[in-house]
C-alpha positions in Angstrom: 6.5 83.5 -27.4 5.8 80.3 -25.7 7.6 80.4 -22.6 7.5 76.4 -21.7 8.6 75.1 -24.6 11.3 73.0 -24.9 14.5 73.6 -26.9 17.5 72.6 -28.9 21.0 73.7 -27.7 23.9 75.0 -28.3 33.6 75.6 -24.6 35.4 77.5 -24.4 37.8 74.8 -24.5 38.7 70.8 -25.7 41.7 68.9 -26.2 42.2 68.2 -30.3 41.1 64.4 -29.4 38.3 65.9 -28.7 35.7 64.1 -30.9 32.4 64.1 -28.7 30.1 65.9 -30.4 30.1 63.1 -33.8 28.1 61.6 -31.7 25.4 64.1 -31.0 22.9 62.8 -33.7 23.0 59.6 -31.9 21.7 60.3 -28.9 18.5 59.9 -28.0 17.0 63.5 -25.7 17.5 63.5 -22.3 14.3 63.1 -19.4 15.7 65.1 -16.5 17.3 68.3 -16.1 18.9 69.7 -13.0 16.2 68.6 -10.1 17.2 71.6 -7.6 18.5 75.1 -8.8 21.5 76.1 -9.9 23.4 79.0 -8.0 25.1 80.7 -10.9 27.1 84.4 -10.7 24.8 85.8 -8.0 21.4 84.5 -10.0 19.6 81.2 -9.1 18.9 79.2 -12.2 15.4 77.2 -12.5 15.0 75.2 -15.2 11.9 73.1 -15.2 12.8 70.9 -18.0 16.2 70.5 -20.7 16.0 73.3 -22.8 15.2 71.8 -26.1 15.8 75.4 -27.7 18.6 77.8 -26.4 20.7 80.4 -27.4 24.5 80.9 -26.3 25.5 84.0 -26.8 29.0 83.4 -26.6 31.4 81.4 -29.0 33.3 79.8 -25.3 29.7 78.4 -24.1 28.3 77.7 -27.5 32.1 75.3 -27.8 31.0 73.7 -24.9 27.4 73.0 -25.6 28.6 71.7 -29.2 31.4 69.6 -27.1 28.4 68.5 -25.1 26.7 67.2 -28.2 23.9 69.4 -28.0 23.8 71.2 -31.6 20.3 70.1 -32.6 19.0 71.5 -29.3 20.6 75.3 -30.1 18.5 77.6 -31.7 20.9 79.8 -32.5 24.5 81.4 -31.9 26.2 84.8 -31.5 29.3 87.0 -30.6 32.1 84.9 -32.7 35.6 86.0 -32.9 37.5 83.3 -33.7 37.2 80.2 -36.1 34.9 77.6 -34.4 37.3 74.8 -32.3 38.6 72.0 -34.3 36.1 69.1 -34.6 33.5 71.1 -34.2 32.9 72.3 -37.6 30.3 69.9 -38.4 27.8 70.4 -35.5 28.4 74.4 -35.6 27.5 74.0 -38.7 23.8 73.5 -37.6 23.5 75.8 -35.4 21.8 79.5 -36.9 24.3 82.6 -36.8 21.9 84.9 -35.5 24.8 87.6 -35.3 28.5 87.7 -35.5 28.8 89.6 -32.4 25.7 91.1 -30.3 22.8 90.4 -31.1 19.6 92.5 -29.9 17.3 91.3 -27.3 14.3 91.4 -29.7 16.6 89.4 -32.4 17.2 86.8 -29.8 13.9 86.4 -28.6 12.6 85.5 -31.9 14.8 82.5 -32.1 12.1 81.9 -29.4 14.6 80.6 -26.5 13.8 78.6 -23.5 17.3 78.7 -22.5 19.9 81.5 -22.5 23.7 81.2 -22.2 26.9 83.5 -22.1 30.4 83.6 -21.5 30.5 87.2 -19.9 28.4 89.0 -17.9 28.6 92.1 -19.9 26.7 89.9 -22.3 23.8 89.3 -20.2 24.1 92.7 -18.0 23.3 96.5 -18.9 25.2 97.6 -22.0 25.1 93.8 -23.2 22.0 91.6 -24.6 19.7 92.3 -22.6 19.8 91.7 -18.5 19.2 88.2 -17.4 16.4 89.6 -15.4 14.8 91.4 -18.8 15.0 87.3 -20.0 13.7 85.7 -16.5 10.8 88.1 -16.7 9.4 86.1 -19.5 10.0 82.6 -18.3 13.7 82.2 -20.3 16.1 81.2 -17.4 19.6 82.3 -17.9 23.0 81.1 -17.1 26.5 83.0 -17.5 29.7 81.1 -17.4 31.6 81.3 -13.9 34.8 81.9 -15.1 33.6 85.3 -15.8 32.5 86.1 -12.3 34.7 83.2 -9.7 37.2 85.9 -8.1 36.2 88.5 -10.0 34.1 92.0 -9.5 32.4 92.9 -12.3 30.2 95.7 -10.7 32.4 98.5 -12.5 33.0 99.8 -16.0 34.8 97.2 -18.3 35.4 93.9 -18.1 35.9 93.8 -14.1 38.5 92.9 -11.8 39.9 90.1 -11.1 41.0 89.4 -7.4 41.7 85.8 -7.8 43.5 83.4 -10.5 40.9 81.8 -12.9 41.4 78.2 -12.1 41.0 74.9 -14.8 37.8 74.1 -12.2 36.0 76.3 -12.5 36.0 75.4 -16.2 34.9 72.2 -15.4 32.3 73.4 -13.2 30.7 75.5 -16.5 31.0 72.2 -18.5 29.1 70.1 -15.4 26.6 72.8 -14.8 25.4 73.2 -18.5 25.7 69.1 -18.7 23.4 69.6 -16.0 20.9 71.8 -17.1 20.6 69.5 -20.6 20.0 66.5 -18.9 23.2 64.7 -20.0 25.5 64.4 -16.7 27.2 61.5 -17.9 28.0 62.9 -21.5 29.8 66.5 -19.1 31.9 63.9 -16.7 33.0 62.1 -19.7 33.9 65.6 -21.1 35.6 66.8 -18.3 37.3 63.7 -17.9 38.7 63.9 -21.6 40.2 67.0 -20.7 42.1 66.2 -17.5 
């Protein structure tokens, strides 16, 4: 698996004027990604360049990254259980269904990832996926969303505890993160603006 290569991506959230990612195709690939790393959930994020081909592994991040206009930059999508978000049909649409709800690591690493994403930590943690150490190990950096670990211990059984009330932003700080690690800043503030 080529580890440097760059990839195609793939919100958990949107307003129904949502209408952001019609202009995906449009766009021309970003230069930059995040210059300094990215504390995330305990793990520090290094991206080198905007993945060109990721996989969420969540239908909430996968949302986001099609909100984001990044469809043609996802190499695939997993763990669905709802129907995608309104206005979104089209770029899911592009995106490969590599399984409706966990997917094995070996399934995911043939859609040959340089970028991995999840909404849960259970996702990328022992019983999940695979660990996001298992993914770093071979050069595939990782990112799980905050709203799953901000005021929340998730070193038990289950889906954790929660010793604080999820607040709207740390949503927006997913959205700006991920806009982040793309290379499109602008296109995550005008995002998270659409939703205030």
């Amino acid at each position: 698996m080529p580890l440097a290569r760059p990839a195609r991506a793939a919100v958990l959230l949107a307003a129904g004027s949502l209408l952001l990612t019609g202009c995906g195709d449009a766009r021309p690939a970003p230069a930059k990604a995040a210059a300094v790393p990215l504390a995330n959930c305990g793990h520090e994020v290094r991206v080198a360049a905007p993945p060109r081909h990721a996989v969420s592994l969540n239908q909430g991040t996968t949302e986001i990254l099609l909100s984001l206009g990044l469809a043609d930059r996802l190499a695939g999508t997993a763990t669905w259980t709802d129907p995608v978000m309104k206005g979104l049909e089209k770029a899911d649409a592009r995106v490969p269904r590599i399984a409706d709800n966990n997917p094995s690591f070996e399934r995911v690493l043939d859609a040959d990832p340089d970028f991995v994403a999840a909404s849960f930590v259970s996702t990328l943690g022992k019983g999940g996926v695979a660990t996001r150490e298992q993914f770093e190990k071979l050069g595939v950096p990782t990112y799980v969303s905050p709203s799953d670990c901000a005021g929340k211990d998730n070193s038990g059984d289950g889906d954790g505890a929660r010793d604080k009330a999820l607040g709207i932003d740390t949503v927006y700080g997913e959205v700006r993160d991920l806009a982040a690690v793309f290379g499109v800043k602008e296109r995550g503030d005008e995002l998270v603006a659409s939703l205030q």
